[in-house]
Every structure is written in structure tokens, then in C-alpha cells.
C-alpha positions as CSV (number, residue, x, y, z in Angstrom):
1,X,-2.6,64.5,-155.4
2,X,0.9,66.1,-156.8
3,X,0.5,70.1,-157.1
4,X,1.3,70.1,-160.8
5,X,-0.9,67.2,-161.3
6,X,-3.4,69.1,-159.3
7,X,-2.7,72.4,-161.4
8,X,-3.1,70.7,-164.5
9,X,-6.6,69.2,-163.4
10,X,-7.8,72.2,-162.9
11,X,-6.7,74.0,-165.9
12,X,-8.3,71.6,-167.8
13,X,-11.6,72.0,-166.3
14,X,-11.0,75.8,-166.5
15,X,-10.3,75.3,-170.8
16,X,-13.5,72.6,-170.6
17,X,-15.8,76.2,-169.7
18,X,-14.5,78.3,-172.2
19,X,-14.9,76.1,-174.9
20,X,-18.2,74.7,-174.2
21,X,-19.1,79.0,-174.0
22,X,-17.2,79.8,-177.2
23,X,-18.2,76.3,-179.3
24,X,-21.4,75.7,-178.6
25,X,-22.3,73.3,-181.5
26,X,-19.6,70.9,-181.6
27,X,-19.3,67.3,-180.3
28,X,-18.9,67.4,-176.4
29,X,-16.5,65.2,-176.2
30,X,-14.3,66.3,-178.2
31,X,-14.0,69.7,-176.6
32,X,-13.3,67.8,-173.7
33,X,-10.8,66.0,-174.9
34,X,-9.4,69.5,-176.3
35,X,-8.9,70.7,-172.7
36,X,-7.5,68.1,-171.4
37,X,-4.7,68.4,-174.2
38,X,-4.2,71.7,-174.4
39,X,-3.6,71.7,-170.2
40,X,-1.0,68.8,-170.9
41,X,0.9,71.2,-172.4
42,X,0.3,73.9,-169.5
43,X,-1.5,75.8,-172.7
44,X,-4.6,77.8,-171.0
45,X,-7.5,78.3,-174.2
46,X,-7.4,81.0,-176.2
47,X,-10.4,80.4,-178.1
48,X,-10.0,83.7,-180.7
49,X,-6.9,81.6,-181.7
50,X,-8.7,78.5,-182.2
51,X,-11.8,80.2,-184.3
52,X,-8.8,81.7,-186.5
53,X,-7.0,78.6,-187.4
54,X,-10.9,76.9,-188.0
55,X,-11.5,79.8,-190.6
56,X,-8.0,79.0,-192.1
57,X,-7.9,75.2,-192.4
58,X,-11.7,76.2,-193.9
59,X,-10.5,78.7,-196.9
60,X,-7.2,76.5,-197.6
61,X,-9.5,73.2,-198.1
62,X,-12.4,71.6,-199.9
63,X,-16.1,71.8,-198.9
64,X,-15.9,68.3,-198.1
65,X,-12.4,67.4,-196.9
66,X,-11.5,65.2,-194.4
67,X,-9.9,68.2,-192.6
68,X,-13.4,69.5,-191.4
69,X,-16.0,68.2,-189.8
70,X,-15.5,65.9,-186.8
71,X,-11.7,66.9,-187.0
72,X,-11.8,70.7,-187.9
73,X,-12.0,71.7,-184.1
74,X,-9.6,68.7,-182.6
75,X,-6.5,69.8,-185.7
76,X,-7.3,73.4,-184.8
77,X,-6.4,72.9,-181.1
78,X,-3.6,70.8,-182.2
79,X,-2.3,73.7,-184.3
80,X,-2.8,76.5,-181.8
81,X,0.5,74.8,-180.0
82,X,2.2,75.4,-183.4
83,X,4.3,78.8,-183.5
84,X,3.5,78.7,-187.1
85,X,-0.2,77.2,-187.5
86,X,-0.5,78.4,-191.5
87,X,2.8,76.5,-192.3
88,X,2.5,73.4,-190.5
89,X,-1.0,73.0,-191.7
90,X,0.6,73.5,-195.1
91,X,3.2,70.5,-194.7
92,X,0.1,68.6,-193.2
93,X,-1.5,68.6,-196.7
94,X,1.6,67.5,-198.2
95,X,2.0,65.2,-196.4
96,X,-1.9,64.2,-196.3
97,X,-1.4,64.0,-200.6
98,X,1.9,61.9,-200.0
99,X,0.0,59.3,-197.9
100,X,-2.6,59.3,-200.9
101,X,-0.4,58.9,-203.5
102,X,1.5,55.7,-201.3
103,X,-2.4,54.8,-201.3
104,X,-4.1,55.2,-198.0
105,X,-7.3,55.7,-198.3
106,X,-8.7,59.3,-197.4
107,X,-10.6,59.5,-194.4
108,X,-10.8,61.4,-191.6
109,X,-7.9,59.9,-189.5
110,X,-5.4,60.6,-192.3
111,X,-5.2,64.1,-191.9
112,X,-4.2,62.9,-188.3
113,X,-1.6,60.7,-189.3
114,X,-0.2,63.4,-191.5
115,X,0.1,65.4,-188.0
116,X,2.0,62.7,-186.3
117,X,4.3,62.7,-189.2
118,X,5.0,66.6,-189.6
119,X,4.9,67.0,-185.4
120,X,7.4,64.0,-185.6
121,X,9.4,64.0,-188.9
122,X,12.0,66.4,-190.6
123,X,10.7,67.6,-194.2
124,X,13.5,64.9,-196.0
125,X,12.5,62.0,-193.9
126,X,8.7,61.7,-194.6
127,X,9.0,59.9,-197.9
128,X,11.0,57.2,-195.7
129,X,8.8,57.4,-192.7
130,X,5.6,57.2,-195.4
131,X,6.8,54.3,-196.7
132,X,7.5,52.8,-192.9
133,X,3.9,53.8,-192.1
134,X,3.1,51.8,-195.3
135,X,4.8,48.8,-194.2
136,X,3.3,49.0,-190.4
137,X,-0.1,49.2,-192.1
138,X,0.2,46.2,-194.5
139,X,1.6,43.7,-192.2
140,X,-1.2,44.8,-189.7
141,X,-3.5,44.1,-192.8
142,X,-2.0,40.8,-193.0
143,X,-2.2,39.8,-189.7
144,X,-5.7,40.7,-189.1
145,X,-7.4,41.6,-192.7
146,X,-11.0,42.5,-191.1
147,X,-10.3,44.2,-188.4
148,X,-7.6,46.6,-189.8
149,X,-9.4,49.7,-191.6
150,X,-8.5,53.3,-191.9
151,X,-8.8,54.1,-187.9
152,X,-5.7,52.7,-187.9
153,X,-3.2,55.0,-189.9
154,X,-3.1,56.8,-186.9
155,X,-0.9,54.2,-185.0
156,X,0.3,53.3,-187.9
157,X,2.1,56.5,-188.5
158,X,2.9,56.5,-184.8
159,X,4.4,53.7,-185.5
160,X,7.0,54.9,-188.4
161,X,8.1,57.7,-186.8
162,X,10.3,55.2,-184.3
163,X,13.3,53.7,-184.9
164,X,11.3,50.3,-184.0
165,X,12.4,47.1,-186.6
166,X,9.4,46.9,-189.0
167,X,9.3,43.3,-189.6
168,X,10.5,42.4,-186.0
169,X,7.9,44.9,-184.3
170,X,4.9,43.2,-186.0
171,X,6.0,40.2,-185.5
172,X,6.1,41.3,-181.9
173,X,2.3,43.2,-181.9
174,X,0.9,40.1,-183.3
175,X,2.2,37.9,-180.3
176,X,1.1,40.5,-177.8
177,X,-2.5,40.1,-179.4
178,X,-2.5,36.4,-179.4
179,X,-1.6,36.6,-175.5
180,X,-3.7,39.1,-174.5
181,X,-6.9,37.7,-176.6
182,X,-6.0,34.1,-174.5
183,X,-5.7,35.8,-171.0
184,X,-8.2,38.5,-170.8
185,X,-9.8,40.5,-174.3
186,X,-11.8,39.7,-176.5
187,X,-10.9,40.0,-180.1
188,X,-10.6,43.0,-181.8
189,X,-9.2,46.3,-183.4
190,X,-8.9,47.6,-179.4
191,X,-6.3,45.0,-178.3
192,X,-4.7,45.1,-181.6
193,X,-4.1,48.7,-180.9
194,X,-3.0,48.0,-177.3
195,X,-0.4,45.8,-178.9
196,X,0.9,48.3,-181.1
197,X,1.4,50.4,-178.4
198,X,3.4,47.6,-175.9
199,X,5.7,47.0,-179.2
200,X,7.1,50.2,-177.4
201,X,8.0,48.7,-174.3
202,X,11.4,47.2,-174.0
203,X,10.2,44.4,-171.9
204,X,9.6,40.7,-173.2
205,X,5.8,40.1,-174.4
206,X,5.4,38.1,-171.3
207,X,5.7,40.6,-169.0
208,X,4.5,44.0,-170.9
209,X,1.3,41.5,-171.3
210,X,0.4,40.4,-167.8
211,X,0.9,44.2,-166.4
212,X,-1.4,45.3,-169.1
213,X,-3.8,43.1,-167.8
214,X,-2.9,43.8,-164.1
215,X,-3.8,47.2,-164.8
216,X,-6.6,46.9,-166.3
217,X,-8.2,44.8,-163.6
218,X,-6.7,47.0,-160.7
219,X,-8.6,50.0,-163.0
220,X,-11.8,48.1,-162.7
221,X,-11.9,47.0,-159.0
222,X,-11.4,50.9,-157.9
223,X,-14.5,51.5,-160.6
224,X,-12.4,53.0,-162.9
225,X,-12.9,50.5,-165.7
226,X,-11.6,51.7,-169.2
227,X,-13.7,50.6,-172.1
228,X,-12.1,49.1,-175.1
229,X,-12.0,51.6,-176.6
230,X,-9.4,53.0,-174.1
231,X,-7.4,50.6,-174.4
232,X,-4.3,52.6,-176.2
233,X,-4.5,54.5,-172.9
234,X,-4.1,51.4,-171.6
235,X,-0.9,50.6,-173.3
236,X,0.6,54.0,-172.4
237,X,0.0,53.8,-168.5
238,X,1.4,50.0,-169.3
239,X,4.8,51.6,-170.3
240,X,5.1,53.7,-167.9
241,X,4.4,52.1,-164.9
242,X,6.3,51.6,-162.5
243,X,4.5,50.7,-159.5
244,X,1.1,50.0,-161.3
245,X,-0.8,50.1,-157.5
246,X,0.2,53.6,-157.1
247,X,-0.5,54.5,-161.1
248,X,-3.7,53.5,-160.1
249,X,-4.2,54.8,-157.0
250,X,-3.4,58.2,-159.0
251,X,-6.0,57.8,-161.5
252,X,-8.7,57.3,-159.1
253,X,-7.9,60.1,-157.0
254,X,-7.7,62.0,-160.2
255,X,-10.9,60.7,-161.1
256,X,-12.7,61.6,-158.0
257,X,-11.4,64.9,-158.1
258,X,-12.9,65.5,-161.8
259,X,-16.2,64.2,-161.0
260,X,-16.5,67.1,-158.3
261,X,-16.2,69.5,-160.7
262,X,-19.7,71.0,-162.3
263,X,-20.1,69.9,-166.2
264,X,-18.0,66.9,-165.1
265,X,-21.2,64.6,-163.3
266,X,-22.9,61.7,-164.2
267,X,-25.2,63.4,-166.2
268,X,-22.6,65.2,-168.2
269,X,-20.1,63.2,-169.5
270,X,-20.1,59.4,-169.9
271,X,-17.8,57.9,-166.9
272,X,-15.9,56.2,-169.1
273,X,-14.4,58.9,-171.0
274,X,-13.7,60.6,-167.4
275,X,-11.6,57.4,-166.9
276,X,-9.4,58.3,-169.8
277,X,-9.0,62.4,-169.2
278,X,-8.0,60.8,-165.5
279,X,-5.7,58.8,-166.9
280,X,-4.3,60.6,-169.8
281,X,-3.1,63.3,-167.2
282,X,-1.7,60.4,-165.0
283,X,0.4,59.5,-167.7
284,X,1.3,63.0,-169.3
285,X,2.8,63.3,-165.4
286,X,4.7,60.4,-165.9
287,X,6.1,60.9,-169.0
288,X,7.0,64.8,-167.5
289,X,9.1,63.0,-164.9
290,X,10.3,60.2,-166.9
291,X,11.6,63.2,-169.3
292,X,13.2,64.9,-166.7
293,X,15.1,61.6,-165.1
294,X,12.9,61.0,-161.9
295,X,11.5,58.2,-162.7
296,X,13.7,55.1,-164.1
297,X,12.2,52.9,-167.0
298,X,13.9,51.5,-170.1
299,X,12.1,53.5,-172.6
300,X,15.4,55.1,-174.0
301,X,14.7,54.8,-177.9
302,X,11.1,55.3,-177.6
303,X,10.1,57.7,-174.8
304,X,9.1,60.6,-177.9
305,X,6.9,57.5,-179.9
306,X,5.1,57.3,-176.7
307,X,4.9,61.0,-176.1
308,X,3.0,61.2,-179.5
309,X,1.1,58.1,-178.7
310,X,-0.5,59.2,-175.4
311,X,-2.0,62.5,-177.4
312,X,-3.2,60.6,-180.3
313,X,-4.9,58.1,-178.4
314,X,-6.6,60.5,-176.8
315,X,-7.5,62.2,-180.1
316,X,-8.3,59.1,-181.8
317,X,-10.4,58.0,-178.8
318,X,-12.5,61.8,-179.1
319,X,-12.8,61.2,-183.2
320,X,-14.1,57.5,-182.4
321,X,-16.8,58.7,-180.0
322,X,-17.8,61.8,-182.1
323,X,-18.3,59.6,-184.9
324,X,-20.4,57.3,-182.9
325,X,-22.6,60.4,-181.8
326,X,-22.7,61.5,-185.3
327,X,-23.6,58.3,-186.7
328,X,-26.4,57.8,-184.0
329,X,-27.6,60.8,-184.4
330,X,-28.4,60.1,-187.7
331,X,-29.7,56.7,-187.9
């Protein structure tokens, strides 16, 4: 395994610990998804920071926003990488009303679309990039009116913050979905968001489809099968592949190594979701070197969509599990 790779791995498992001390009561899964962010970013956890920003988001909101909850701990994590947490949170709610008033629905994935667009978006473009997000949204609505709901603003954002032709790029996302619903997925909101994510890719549908599928059943013959739900991850490694039997090769190595570590076992954290920390960091390397001109692929115009991308999937993936839990828990 590469050193920094390696390093990264480890720092993750070293945040996983001090935030399973320090926040006891909240959804497992999302403070693992937490630590695998935060070491993305080389950030070790400072967890007095994190309980600060989760009193502030809690004094500047409603008892029943959509900024608590399930997302209070994953925005606070996201804000401790802020060198201004109380202002960006700030331009979040703006932003968060401005998506209201364009008429999304509130729920809790707005508040992290309104992330994507302040992380992404000068202050005099988000009107435009609103209205881009609003255009996304409806022709996904259009295309597919029962599966499209409110978990996908987040992509939809994602989405507007590129340079990517509106009309063209749908256009584009549906044909992915078609293809890959007549090769290898079922139908669904998970391959509609693995086609959002290949309307990325630079590469003709043909192609960005059959090494989506390639990769996934490479992923699932080394028992590293992603669910559906990981299928945005999916997308991502997708884009940035290269040589998609090494990618692979990387995962599970990456994965073998995690499931060593204690807290990390069978009996600790579905394997699953240990399939997409493995390959969220697989990526996160990638994209590091793509960045940095050692590796070649033609993601010119749209290397910083996917850098968003690959952390909200992640994100989205840790809100769509909590919820689950929650919801089981209290049926």
C-alpha cells in the first residue's frame, strides 16, 4: 500500500476512536464516515472544536431545523475545515432560504446542498448556480418522476456548480441510466445517481458505462461488493480510473487493512460501508495525484465537481444509513 495512502488509513481509524469516546450517542456510522473525511484532508479530530460549532449551529437555528439532528454532527465536521465556521455557516442559511424561496423542499439534505453551493460558489454567483441546481432537479423530475425526491438536491447542487450544459448533461444522465439499467442495475434512484456522477466523465456513454460495470463486478469478485447505495462511489472510482484492475486491487488491500483494525470487525461495522471508507480513500488518492499531474485523465473542466462529489457521496451515503437506523429504530 502507498505510505500516504497508508498514513491516511490510519489517521482515520485514529479520528474513528476519538470520536466514538467524545460522541457517544450519535449514529455510528456517521462518525465513521466523519473520520474518514476529516483524514482525507490530512485534518486529525479535534473534537472540542467540533462540540463548539454543534453548540453554535444549535443557538443560530430552530428546535426543529433541518440543520440538527441526523446532520448536526456530519455539517459540524464539515465546518471545522472552515477557517471561519460562524460565517460560512451563516451564508449556508442564506443560501438554505434561497433554495426555499426557488422552492425546494426543506429537508435534511438541503442544508447539504447549501454546503456544496457556499464550499463551491462565490457570494454573486449563487442566485445563477440556484437556478442551475433548479434546472438539474426538474429535468431529473421529468425523466424519472417517482424516483426523484429530496435526497437528490445534493447531486443536484453538485451538479450546478460545474460548467456542465444543463440540457445536454441530462440528456446525457438519462442515456447512462437507460444503458446501465439494460446491462447490469436494476432500476432506481442509485443508478440514477451513478449517472449523474458519469455526466462528469469526458468519455462517450458507451465507454464511462461498461467500466462502471467492469468495476463494479471486479469489486464484487475480490468480496468487495458495493451496495447500491454506493453506487456514487462508484461513479467516482469510474472517473478516475485508470487501470481499473489496479483501482481495485487498491481497494481491497485497503480493505483488508481496515478490517484489522479493532472497532473495524464484522461485528462492528456493516462490511459494506467498510467497502466505501476503502474506496472513498482510494479515490481521495487519486484525485490527490490527478491534482498534482501524475496521473493523466481528461477531467480538465470537472476535476473540482468531482472533488465535491467524492465527499458528498460519502456524506449523503452516512445521512442515508442514519436515517435508515433511525427510522428502524423506531418502527
Amino acid at each position: 500500500m502507498e505510505l500516504l495512502l497508508k498514513q491516511k488509513v490510519d489517521l482515520m481509524v485514529e479520528n474513528y476512536y476519538k470520536i466514538k469516546r467524545d460522541f457517544k450517542w450519535d449514529y455510528t456510522i456517521v462518525k465513521h464516515f466523519m473520520a474518514m473525511n476529516l483524514a482525507s484532508q490530512n485534518k486529525s479530530v479535534n473534537t472540542e472544536e467540533i462540540q463548539e460549532i454543534k453548540n453554535h449551529i444549535k443557538k443560530e437555528v430552530g428546535l426543529f431545523s433541518r440543520f440538527k439532528g441526523i446532520n448536526l454532527l456530519i455539517l459540524s465536521s464539515l465546518l471545522c475545515l472552515e477557517n471561519n465556521y460562524k460565517d460560512f455557516f451563516k451564508n449556508m442559511q442564506m443560501v438554505y432560504e434561497k433554495m426555499k424561496d426557488a422552492g425546494f423542499t426543506s429537508s435534511e439534505y438541503l442544508p447539504l446542498a447549501s454546503y456544496t453551493i457556499v464550499k463551491q460558489v462565490s457570494i454573486d454567483k449563487w442566485d445563477e448556480k440556484i437556478e442551475r441546481m433548479k434546472s438539474f432537479y426538474s429535468n431529473m423530475k421529468k425523466n424519472h418522476f417517482w424516483l426523484t425526491s429530496t435526497d437528490d438536491y445534493v447531486l443536484a447542487a453538485v451538479l450546478a456548480t460545474s460548467d456542465l450544459d444543463v440540457e445536454k448533461s441530462s440528456e446525457e444522465i438519462e442515456k447512462c441510466y437507460k444503458l446501465l439499467n439494460q446491462r447490469a442495475f436494476t432500476k432506481g434512484n442509485s443508478i440514477q445517481s451513478l449517472s449523474q456522477i458519469l455526466a462528469f466523465g469526458e468519455e462517450d456513454v458507451e465507454n464511462k458505462c461498461s467500466r462502471a460495470i467492469f468495476l463494479y463486478d471486479k469489486l464484487k469478485s475480490e468480496k468487495c461488493k458495493l451496495k447500491y447505495s454506493g453506487l456514487t462511489s462508484l461513479g467516482v472510482l469510474t472517473l478516475i480510473a485508470c487501470d481499473e484492475n489496479k483501482l481495485v486491487e487498491e481497494i481491497k488491500e485497503v480493505y483488508d487493512y481496515i478490517r484489522g483494525k479493532s472497532g473495524y470487525g464484522m461485528f462492528s461495522i456493516e462490511k459494506s460501508h467498510v467497502v466505501m471508507l476503502s474506496s472513498s480513500l482510494v479515490a481521495d488518492s487519486y484525485i490527490e495525484r490527478i491534482q498534482k499531474g501524475l496521473i493523466n485523465v481528461t477531467l480538465a473542466n470537472s476535476i473540482n465537481a468531482i472533488v465535491i462529489a467524492q465527499q458528498q457521496a460519502a456524506i449523503v451515503a452516512a445521512c442515508a444509513a442514519s436515517s435508515a437506523a433511525a427510522s428502524s429504530a423506531s418502527s
